[in-house]
N, C-alpha and C positions, 0 to 999 in steps of 0.2 A: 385564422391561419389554417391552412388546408396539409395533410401529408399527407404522403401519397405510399401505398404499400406494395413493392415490388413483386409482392406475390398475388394482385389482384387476378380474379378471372372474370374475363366479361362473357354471359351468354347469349347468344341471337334467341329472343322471346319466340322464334320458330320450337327451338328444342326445348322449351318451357312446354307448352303446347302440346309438342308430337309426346313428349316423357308423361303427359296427361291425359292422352286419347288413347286409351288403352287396343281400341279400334283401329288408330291410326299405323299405315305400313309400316311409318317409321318408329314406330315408338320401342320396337328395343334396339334399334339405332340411337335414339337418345336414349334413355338409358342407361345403354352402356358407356355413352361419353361423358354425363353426368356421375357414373360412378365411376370411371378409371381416373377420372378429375379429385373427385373423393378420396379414393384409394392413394392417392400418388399425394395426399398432404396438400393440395393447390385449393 
């Protein structure tokens, strides 16, 4: 039996990535969407 939780969050393994290359342009673009995600209980 599978349930399914209404407050799942799916990430694009891009912002996996970019929140890991500390190098990368985007990385305090992820980051922060990672952590407002966080923050917000989700």
């Amino acid at each position: 039996m599978v349930t399914q939780d209404d407050s799942a969050v799916f990430l694009d393994t891009n912002i996996l990535v970019y929140a890991n290359v500390a190098e990368s342009p985007l990385n305090p673009v992820a980051l922060q969407a990672i952590q407002s995600r966080y923050d917000a209980g989700v």
